[in-house]
N, C-alpha and C positions, 0 to 999 in steps of 0.2 A: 331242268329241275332235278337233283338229286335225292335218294331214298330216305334221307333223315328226319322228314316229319310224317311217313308213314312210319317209321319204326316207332317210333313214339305212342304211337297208339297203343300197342298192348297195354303199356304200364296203368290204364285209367281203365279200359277196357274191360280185361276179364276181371280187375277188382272190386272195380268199385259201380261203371256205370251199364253195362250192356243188357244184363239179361232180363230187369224190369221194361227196359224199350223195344225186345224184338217182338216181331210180330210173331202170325200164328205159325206151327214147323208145318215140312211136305218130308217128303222120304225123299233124299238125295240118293242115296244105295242103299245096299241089304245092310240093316241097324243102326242107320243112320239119319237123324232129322236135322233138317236145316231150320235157320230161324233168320230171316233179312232181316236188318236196321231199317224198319221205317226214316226215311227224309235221310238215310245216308249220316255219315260221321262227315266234318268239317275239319281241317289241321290247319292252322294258322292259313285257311280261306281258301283249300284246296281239299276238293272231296273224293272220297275213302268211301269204296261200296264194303260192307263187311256185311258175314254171313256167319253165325254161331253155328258151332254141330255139336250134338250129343248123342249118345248109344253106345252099343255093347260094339259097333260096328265101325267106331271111331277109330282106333289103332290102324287097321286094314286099309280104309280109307287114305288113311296119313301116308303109311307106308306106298300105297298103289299113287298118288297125287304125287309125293318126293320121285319116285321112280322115272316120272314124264319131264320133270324138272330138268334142264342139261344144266343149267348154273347153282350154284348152290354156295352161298357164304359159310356155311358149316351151321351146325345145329350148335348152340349156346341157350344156356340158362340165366333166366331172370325170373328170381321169387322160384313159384311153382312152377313155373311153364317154361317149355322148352321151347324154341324158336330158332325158324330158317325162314330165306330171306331170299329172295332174286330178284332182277331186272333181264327180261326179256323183251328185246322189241320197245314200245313205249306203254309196258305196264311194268309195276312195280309190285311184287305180293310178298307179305307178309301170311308163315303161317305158325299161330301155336299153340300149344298142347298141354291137357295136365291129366290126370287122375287121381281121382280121389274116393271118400266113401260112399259119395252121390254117385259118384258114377265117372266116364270121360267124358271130355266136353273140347273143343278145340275154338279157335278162333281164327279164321281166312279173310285176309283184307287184300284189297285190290285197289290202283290207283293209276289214273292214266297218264302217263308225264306229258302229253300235248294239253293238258289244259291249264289253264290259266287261273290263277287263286283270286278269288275276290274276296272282300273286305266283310270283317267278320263284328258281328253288333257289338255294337258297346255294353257295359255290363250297365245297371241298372246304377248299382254305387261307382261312382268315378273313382279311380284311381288315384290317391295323395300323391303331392310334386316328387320328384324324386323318385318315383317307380317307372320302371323301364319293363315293357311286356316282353317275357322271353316266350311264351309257348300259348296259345290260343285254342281249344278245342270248345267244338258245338256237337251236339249229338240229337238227332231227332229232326223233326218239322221243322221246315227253315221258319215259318213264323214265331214258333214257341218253342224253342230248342234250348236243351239244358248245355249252361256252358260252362267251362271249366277253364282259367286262366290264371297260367304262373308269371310271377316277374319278380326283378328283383331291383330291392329298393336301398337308398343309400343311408339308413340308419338302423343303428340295432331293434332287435326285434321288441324288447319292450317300451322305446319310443313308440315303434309304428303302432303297436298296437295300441296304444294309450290316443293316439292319433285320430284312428279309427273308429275306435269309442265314441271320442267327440266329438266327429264328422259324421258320423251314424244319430247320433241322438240328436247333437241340430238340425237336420235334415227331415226326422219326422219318424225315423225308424227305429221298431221294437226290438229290444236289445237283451241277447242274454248273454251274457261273458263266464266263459270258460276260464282263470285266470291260468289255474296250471298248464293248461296246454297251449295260453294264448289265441284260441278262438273264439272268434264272435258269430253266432247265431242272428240272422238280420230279417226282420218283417215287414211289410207295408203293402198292405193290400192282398193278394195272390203271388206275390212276388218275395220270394224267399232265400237269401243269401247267406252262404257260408266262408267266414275268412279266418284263414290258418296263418300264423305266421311263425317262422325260424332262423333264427342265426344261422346266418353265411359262415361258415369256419373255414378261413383261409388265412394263416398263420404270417402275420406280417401286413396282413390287407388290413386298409380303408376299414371303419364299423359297416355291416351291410345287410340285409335280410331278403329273404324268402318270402313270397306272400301269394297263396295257393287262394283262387277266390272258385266259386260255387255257384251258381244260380238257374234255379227254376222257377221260372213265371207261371205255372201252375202245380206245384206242389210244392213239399218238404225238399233242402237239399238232401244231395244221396253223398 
């Protein structure tokens, strides 16, 4: 198994889904709390222990952790956060970092490459023909776990969405349509789905899009 669907992880991570799911912190070191992901992160059916840190004590931390490290891909930046990356033995870590005016905060994932990926729930709304899953993430309780899953589909983006619409609304589900941004707000019961869609820009390519879906079975998507 190679490192590339743990790297993936930060990009959902410290944006958009982690810090409403951690559980409660412990002191890891002097000014530093840790926070575990209840039920573990998922990556296309292969799980990810991640543990959040924040404090005055974050930096220190980072630096004494990088130190122990013998392999090191180099530290690079995506968005805010800065990121390094190793394969030791048969774990895989990802660690990254930001500051800001809350304060520091990091993100440490871990992944065992002896195990074996299983097969990750289907979303609630099926996927129109012509969508192909590139990226699958679950986060939380394997029962009720919020998923997030990219694919790309083989028509432009205001087809699919006009697609989606209509597949959403036969189906039974509450519909609110974003038009500028091309997303659909989706409802039925406790089950609540978000789908974004975007033009593929590949100069010469096929028409094709993007379609980021969302879903929590018991709340708001995030």
């Amino acid at each position: 198994m190679n490192r590339a669907p743990l790297r993936f992880a930060f990009v959902l991570l410290g944006l958009v889904l982690l810090p409403s799911l951690c559980a409660a912190s412990t002191a890891l070191a002097p000014g530093v709390l840790a926070e575990n992901l209840p039920g573990g992160l998922r990556i296309n059916g292969v799980a990810v222990q991640v543990t959040r840190l924040t404090g005055q004590g974050v930096p220190a931390f980072i630096h004494e952790l990088q130190s122990r490290w013998q392999v090191l891909d180099g530290i690079r930046r995506e968005g805010p956060w800065q990121v390094v990356s190793r394969q030791g033995g048969s774990t895989s870590e990802v660690l990254q970092w930001r500051s800001t005016v809350m304060g520091h905060e990091a993100l440490w994932s871990r992944l065992d490459l002896r195990q074996s990926p299983r097969s990750a729930t289907a979303l609630s709304f099926p996927l129109p023909v012509g969508c192909r899953i590139a990226n699958q993430l679950e986060l939380g309780e394997a029962q009720s776990p919020v998923r997030h899953l990219t694919a790309r589909c083989g028509v432009r983006a205001d087809t699919l969405s006009g697609r989606l619409h209509q597949a959403a609304v036969t189906s039974g589900w509450q519909v609110q349509h974003t038009a500028a941004t091309r997303t659909l707000l989706l409802q039925r019961g406790q089950t609540r789905v978000q789908l974004s869609v975007v033009d593929e820009a590949e100069p010469g390519a096929l028409p094709a899009s993007v379609l980021v879906a969302i879903e929590d079975r018991n709340g708001a998507p995030r």
